[in-house]
C-alpha positions in Angstrom: 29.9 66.4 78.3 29.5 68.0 74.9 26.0 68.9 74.0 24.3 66.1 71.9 26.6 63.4 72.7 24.5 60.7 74.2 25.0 59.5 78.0 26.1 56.0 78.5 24.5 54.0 79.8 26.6 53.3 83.3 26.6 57.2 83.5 22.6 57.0 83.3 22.6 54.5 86.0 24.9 56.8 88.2 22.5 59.8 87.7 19.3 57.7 88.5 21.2 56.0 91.9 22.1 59.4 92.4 18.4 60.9 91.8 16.9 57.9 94.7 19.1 57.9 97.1 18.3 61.7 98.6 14.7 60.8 98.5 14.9 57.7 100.3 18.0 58.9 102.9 15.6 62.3 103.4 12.5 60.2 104.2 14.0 57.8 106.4 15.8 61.2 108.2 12.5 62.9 108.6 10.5 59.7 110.0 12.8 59.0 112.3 13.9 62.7 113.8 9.9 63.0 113.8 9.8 59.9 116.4 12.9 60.7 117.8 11.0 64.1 119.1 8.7 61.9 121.4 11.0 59.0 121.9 15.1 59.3 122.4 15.1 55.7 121.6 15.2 56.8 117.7 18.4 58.2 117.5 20.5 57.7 114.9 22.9 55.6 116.8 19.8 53.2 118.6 18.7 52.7 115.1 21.2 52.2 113.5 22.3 49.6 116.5 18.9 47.6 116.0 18.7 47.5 112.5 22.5 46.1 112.5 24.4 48.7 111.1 27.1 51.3 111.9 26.1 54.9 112.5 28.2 56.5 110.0 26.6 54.5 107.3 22.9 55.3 108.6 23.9 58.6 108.6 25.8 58.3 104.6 22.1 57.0 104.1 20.1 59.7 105.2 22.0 61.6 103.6 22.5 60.2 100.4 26.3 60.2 100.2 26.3 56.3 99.9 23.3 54.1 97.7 20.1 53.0 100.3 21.1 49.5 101.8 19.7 46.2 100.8 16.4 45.1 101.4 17.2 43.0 104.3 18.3 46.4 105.9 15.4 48.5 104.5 12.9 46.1 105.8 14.4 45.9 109.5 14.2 49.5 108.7 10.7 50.1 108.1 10.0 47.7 111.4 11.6 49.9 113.3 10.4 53.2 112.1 6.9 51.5 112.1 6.8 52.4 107.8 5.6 50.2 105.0 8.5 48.3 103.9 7.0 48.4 100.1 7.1 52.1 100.3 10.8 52.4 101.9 12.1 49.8 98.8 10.2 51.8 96.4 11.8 55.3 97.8 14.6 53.1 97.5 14.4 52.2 93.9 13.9 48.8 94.3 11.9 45.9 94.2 11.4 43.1 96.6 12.7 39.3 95.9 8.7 38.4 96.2 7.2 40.4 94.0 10.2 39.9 91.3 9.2 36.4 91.9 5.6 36.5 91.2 6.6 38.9 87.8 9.2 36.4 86.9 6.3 33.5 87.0 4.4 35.5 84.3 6.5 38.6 83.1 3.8 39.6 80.2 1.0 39.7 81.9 2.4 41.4 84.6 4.2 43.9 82.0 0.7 44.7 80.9 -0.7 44.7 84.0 1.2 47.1 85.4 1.7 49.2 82.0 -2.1 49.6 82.1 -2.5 50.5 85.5 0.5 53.5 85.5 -1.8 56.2 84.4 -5.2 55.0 86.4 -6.6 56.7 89.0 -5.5 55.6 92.9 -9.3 54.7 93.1 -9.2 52.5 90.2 -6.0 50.9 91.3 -7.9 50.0 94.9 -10.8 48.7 92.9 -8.6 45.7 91.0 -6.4 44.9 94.7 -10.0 44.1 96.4 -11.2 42.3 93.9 -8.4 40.2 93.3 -7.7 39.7 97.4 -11.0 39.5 98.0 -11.6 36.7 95.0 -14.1 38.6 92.6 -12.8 37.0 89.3 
């Protein structure tokens, strides 16, 4: 591409599919040849056979020769593996259908929200997810 000449926008997408994908398929590879030390069940092909899928494809996944499967997938995924399904969707680059649902109800305030908390410290983060589970308006 010559120099200057802005990316479009579908190439963008490509190159940021492209950028989560190894990330996720490398994560997944590592947690499960880590169990898979201690307990044959977690080879690639038992896996793959719980969580519904072909092999080949779990192995494209790990991989990152193919983009990380839907979040059905990914959540029978992180069941298996015993991982925390938000983390796996957010390796992922996505988003689940629950929490687009509570944005959706109130997409400013969540915008904000979320805006303002991007730079804040893990600490301060844990501070506003107990007071708001715990009630403390």
């Amino acid at each position: 591409m010559p120099a200057g000449r802005p990316r479009s926008p579908r190439a963008t997408r490509r190159r940021s599919l492209r950028a989560s994908q190894p990330r996720f398929g490398t994560y997944i590879r590592e947690v499960r040849e880590s169990l898979r030390k201690t307990d044959r069940r977690f080879s690639l092909r038992q896996v793959a056979q719980r969580i519904d899928v072909q092999p080949a494809y779990l192995s494209e996944v790990e991989r990152g020769n193919v983009a990380p499967p839907s979040e059905a997938t990914i959540r029978q995924l992180a069941k298996d593996l015993g991982e925390d399904p938000d983390v796996l969707l957010a390796l992922a680059g996505k988003v689940s259908k629950d929490l687009q649902e509570v944005i959706r109800r109130r997409p400013k305030l969540f915008g904000e929200l979320l805006r303002s908390l991007r730079a804040a410290p893990n600490h301060a983060v844990l501070r506003v997810v107990r007071e708001v589970r715990d009630g403390k308006w």
